[in-house]
N, C-alpha and C positions, 0 to 999 in steps of 0.2 A: 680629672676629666681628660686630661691630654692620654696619662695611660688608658683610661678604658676606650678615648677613640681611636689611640692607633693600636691595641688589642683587636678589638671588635673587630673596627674597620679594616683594617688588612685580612684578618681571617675571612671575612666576607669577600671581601674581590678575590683572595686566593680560591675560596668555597667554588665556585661558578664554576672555575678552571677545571680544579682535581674533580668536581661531582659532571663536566663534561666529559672528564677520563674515563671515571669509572661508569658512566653508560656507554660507553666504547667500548669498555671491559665486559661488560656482563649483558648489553643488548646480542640476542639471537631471534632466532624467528624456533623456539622451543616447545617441544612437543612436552606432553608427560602430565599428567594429573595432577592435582593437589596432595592425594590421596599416596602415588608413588613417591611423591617429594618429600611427604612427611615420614614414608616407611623412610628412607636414606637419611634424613636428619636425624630420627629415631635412633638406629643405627649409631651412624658418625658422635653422638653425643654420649652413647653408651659406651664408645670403644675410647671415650676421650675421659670420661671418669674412671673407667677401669687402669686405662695406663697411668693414670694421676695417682691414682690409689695407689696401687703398686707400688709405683717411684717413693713415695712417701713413706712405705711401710716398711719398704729397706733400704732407708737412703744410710743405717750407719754402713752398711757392705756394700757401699756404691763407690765409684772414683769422685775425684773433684771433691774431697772433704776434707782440706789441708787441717781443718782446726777441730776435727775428729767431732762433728757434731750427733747427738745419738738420738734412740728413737723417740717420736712422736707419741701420745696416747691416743689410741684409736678413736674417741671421738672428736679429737682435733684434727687428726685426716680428714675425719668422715665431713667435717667442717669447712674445712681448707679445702680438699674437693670438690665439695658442693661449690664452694664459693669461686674460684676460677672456672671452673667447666660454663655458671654462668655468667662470667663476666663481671661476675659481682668484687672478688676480690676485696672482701670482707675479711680482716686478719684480727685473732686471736692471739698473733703471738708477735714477736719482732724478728725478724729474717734473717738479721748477724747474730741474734741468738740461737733461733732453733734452726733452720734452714743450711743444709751444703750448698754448694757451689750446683753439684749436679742435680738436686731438686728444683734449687731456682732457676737454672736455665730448661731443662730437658722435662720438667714437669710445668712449672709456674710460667715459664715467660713461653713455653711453645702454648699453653693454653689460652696464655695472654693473645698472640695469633690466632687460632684457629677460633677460638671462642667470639671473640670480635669478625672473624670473618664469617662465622653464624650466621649473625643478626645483621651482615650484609645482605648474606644470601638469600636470607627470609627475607629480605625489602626487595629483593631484585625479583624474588619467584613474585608476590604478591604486584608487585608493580607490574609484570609481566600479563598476571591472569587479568588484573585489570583494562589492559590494552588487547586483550585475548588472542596474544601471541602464546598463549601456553607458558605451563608454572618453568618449565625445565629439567634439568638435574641438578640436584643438589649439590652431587659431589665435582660434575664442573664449578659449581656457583664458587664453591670453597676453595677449589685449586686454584680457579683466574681471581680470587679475592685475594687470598693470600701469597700469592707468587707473583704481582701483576699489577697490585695495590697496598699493601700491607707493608711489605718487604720490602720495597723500594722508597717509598715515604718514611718508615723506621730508620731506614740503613744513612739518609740523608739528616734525620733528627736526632740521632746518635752520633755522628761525626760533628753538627754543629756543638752539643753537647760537653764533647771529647775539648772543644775547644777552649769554654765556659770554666772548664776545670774539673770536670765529672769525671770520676777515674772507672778505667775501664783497663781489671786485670785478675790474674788468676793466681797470684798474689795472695799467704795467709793473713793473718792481722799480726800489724807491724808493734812493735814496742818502745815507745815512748816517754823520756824522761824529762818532765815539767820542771818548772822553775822553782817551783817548791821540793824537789827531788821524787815526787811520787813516780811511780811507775805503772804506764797506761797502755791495754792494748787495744789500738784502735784497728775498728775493721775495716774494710774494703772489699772490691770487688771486681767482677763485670758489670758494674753499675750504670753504667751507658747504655746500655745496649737494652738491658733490661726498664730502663726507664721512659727510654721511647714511643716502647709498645705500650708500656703503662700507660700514658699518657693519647698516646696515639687512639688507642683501642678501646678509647671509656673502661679502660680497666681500673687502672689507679692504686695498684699493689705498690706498696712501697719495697726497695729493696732492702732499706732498713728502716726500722720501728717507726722514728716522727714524723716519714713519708718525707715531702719532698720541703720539710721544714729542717731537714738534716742537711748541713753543708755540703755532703759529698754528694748528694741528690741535685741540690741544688744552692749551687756555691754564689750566684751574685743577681743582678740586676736583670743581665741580660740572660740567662740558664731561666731566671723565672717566667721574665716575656715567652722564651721559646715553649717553656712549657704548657704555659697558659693559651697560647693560639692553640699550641697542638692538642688539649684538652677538647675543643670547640670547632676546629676544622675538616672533619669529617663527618661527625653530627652534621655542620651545615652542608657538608655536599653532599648528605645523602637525600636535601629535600631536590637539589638540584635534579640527583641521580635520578629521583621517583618523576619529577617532573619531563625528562628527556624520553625517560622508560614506557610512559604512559600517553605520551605526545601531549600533556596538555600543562607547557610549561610559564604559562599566565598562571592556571591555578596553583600551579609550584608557589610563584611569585608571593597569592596571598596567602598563602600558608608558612613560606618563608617569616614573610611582613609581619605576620602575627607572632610567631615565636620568636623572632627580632625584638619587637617592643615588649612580651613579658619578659625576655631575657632583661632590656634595660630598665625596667623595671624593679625589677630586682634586684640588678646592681646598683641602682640608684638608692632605693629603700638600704640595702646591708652599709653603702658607704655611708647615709646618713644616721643610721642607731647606732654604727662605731664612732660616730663622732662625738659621742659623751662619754665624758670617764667613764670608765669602770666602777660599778657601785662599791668593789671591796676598799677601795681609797677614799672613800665618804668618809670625813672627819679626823683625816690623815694629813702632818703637813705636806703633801705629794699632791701637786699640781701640773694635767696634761691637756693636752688639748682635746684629745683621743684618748679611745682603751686600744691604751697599748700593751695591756697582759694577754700575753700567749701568744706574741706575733712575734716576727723575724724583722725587728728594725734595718738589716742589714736591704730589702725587698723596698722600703718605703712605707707610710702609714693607710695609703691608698690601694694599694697592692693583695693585702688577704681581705675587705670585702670585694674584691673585684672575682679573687678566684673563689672564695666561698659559696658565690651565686655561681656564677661558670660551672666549678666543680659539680655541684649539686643541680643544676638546672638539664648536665649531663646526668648521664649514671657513669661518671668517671669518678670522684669519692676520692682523689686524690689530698692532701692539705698541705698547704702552707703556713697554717698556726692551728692553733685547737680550737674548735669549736667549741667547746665544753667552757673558753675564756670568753664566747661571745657575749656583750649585752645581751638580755633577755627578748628584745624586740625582734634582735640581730639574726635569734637564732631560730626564730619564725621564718626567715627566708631561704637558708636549706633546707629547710622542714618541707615548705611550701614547695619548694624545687622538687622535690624528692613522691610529695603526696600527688601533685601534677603529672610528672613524669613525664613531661612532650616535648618543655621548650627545647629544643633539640635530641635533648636524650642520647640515650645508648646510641653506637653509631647500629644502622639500622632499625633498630629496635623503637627507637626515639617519634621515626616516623610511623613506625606501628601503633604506636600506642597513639599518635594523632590521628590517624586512620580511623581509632575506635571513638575518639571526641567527634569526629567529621560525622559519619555515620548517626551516632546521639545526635547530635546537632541537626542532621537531615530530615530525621525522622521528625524529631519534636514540631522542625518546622513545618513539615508536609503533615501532620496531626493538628495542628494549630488553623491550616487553611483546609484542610479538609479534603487533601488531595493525597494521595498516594505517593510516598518520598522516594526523590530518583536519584541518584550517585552516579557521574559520569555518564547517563543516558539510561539507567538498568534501575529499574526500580526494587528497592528498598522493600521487605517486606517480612512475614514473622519469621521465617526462618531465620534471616541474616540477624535481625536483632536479638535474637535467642541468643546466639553464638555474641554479638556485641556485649550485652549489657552481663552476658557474665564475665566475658574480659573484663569489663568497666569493672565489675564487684570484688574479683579475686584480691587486688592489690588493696583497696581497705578494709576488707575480711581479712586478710594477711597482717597487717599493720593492729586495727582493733584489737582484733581479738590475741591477736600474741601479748599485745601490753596489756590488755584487760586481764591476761590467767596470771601475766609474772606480775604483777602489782600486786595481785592481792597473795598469791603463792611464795614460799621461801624463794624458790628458784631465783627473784628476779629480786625481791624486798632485800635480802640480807647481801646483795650485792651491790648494791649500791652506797653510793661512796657519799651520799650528801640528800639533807632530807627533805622535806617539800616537795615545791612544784617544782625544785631544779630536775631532784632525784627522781620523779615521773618523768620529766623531760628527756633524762640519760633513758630511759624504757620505750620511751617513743619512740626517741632516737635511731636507737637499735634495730629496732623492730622496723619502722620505715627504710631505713638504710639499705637492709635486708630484702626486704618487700619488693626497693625502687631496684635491685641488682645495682646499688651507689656503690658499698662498701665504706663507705666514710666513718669516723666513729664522733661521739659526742664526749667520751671517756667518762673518766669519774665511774667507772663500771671494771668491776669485778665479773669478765665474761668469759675466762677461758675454763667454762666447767660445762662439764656434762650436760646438765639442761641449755646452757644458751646454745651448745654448740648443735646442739641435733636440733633445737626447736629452730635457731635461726638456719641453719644447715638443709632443712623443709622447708622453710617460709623462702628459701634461694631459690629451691627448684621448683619450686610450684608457682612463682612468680615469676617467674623466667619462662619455663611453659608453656602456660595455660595461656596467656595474652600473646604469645607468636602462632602458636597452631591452631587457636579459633579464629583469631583474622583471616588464616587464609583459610580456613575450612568458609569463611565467611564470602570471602571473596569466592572461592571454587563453585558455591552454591551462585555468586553476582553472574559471575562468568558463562555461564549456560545457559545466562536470557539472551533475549535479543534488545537490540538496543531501539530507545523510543525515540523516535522527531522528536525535536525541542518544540514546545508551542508557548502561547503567553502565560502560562503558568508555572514555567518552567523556574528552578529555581537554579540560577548559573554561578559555578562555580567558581569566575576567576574574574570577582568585583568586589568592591569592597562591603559589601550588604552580605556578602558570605562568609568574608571576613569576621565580620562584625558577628556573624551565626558562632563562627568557632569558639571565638575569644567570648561570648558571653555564653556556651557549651561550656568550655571550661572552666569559667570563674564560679560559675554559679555551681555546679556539679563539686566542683574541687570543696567551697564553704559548707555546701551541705552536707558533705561527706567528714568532715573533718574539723570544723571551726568549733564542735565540742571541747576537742582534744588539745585543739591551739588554746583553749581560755583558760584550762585545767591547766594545762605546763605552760609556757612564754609569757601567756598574758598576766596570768595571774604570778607569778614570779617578777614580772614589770610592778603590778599595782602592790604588790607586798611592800619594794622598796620604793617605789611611791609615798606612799604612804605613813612610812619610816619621818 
């Protein structure tokens, strides 16, 4: 409890501060379309997967490759591409194994920037057209994101890091001879540096394979705290940001308030179903208090559900122990994190996809009183929800149907490492990780093949997408009304009766959409050894 509330709670009083920076940064009085914004992002996106690619396809004849790493197979670029360009950072492989020095910096961790400074910018243009100062340019958005915000918050969270004991060098892998005389070549790196933005950027790339459950990632008590606020403190200030953006920073407040309490919600739920052994110690003289299979005792027993929800609640997919080790209940709450998508979320991104619950929510309730639904003064109507409710479907169309072909398809059946509801569960998994731009993995999965990588490789880019450019196509179309008097019908935005709209928009939309899926894997993997 003491960790999760000085986690939280310092990340929140810092939030306020940096998300009043960053409306400093990117408030203008901006001209420019929806329409021209989205050609420039268009653009900016394609010229960031082409450079990716590239780097990747010839990184053995690149510099920075002390340990002579060789090529890729082209549909794990095509994979590894997709997956950084959207921030998803979804890996297929381990990073001191396949990965140079100059992919990981000059491919991976520059897209770990630019790609989080995205889904800045799309919160900043969309905040914008809402206060009908006009969307902007994109390609300022990106440059005062990333030169202004990015890079200076990284360059401070990389020095703390450096401190913790995170090594940070260009340095091959050293050779080391154990006590037992074996001989070990342990890797290294720039891992500071690159671990930052990870973290910083709802990215959550590891620079080596167990992510930030690897000591040189993350070496002790304090390296985990830092990591964990930074997972979570931009997320929170971009509700700020939207809030300062848009002038109506009450409604910030209840929108804040509401992803605050599911976030502890969920870390309250993941700390309580860790707190029963683990079912593989049933009938075993091994007696704990906790499951403590697949955690890093060196962190604490409280420490991975705390980041499990965080991690997951974002779409940063960074870990500190395996999911794949969690109790079965446990692992309903990244699930949940991931199939919700808003309590903070991606930074930018995060608020976007609340955007699209706010709007659902509007509407259902101006349908309900039989009044025409009004958003910020601009009434609500079929166009806007056309462009809503198919963001709202892309991500569980994405998620369904991908586990729905590899379950029953080789692709997905002969890859899996365990059988049951767990091994549907590794399929969901995947497949939502993907969907949410997490990256996070549930393992137990045989994924670095040809089908998972192009199918999860599409379900990156089509999710990432398709739910940033119909918001503000959404918004472009709000933005061209005129705005109405409030009168006693009115449904106001920044009380807690709106509140109250959101949070049951989400919960009830999130079940229905997905509580199939939760009883087929989690639950019924609970009641199996129930039942035992």
């Amino acid at each position: 409890m003491i960790l999760v509330t000085m986690v939280i709670g310092i990340s929140a009083v810092l939030s306020w501060y940096l998300g009043k920076y960053m409306a400093y940064i990117l408030d203008s009085e901006a001209e420019g379309t929806w329409r021209t914004y989205l050609k420039q992002f268009a653009v900016f996106n394609a010229l960031m997967f082409a450079v990716c690619f590239t780097v990747l396809s010839f990184q053995q004849y690149l510099p920075l490759n002390p340990d002579g790493k060789g090529a890729l197979t082209p549909d794990l670029i095509f994979n590894t591409t997709a997956s950084f360009v959207t921030n998803t950072n979804l890996q297929h492989y381990s990073g001191e194994v396949s990965m140079s020095y100059f992919s990981q910096l000059f491919a991976l961790m520059w897209l770990q920037f630019v790609s989080a400074a995205t889904g800045i910018a799309a919160l900043a243009a969309l905040s914008r057209g809402l206060s009908g100062k006009g969307f902007g340019s994109f390609y300022k958005d990106m440059t005062r994101t990333t030169l202004f915000i990015l890079l200076p918050v990284a360059f401070v969270v990389a020095v703390l890091l450096i401190f913790t004991g995170v090594p940070m060098t260009f340095g091959g892998t050293v050779e080391a001879h154990t006590l037992e005389g074996a001989i070990q070549n342990i890797a290294r790196g720039p891992a500071a540096a690159f671990i930052a933005i990870k973290q910083l950027g709802s990215n959550g790339g590891g620079f080596f394979g167990p992510n930030s459950a690897h000591p040189f990632e993350n070496p002790s008590f304090w390296s985990n705290i830092i990591e964990t606020m930074s997972i979570i403190i931009i997320p929170m200030s971009c509700v700020w940001m939207f809030g300062r953006l848009t002038g109506k920073m009450r409604h910030a407040a209840v929108i804040f308030g509401v992803m605050l309490l599911l976030l502890l919600m969920k870390i309250s739920f993941a700390t309580y179903f860790e707190s029963a052994p683990a079912g593989a110690l049933a009938g075993l003289d091994v007696q704990t208090s906790s499951n403590l299979e697949g955690k890093e005792l060196r962190f604490g027993t409280s420490a991975a559900p705390l980041w499990t929800a965080v991690t997951t609640s974002t779409s940063n997919g960074s870990v500190n122990s395996m999911h794949d080790s969690l109790n079965p209940l446990t692992g309903l709450v990244p699930l949940t994190g991931m199939w919700l998508n808003e309590t903070f979320g991606g930074v930018g991104v995060g608020m976007i996809n609340m955007f699209i619950y706010i709007l659902t929510g509007v509407f259902i309730c101006g349908m309900m009183v039989g009044r025409t639904p009004e958003y910020l003064g601009r009434k609500v109507e079929t166009q806007e929800m056309k462009l809503v409710l198919l963001a709202l479907l892309v991500h569980p169309l994405c998620i369904l149907g991908g586990t729905a072909l590899f379950t029953i398809m080789p692709w997905g059946a002969e890859t899996v490492h365990n059988a049951g509801a767990h091994g549907f569960t590794e399929i969901l998994y995947e497949f939502t990780s993907a969907s949410a731009n997490n990256g996070s993995g549930f393992e137990g999965l045989g994924d670095n093949t040809p089908a998972w990588n192009i199918a999860t490789g599409l379900v990156m880019l089509i999710s990432r997408y398709v739910p940033i450019v119909l918001p503000l196509m959404a918004v472009g179309s709000l933005s061209a009304k005129k705005i109405s008097p409030d009168t006693n019908g009115t449904l106001h935005t920044d009380t807690l009766l709106f509140g109250a709209v959101i949070l049951g928009s989400i919960i009830f939309i999130g079940a229905l959409l997905f509580m199939p899926v939760a009883v087929l894997g989690p639950v019924s993997e609970y009641m199996a050894g129930a039942l035992k």
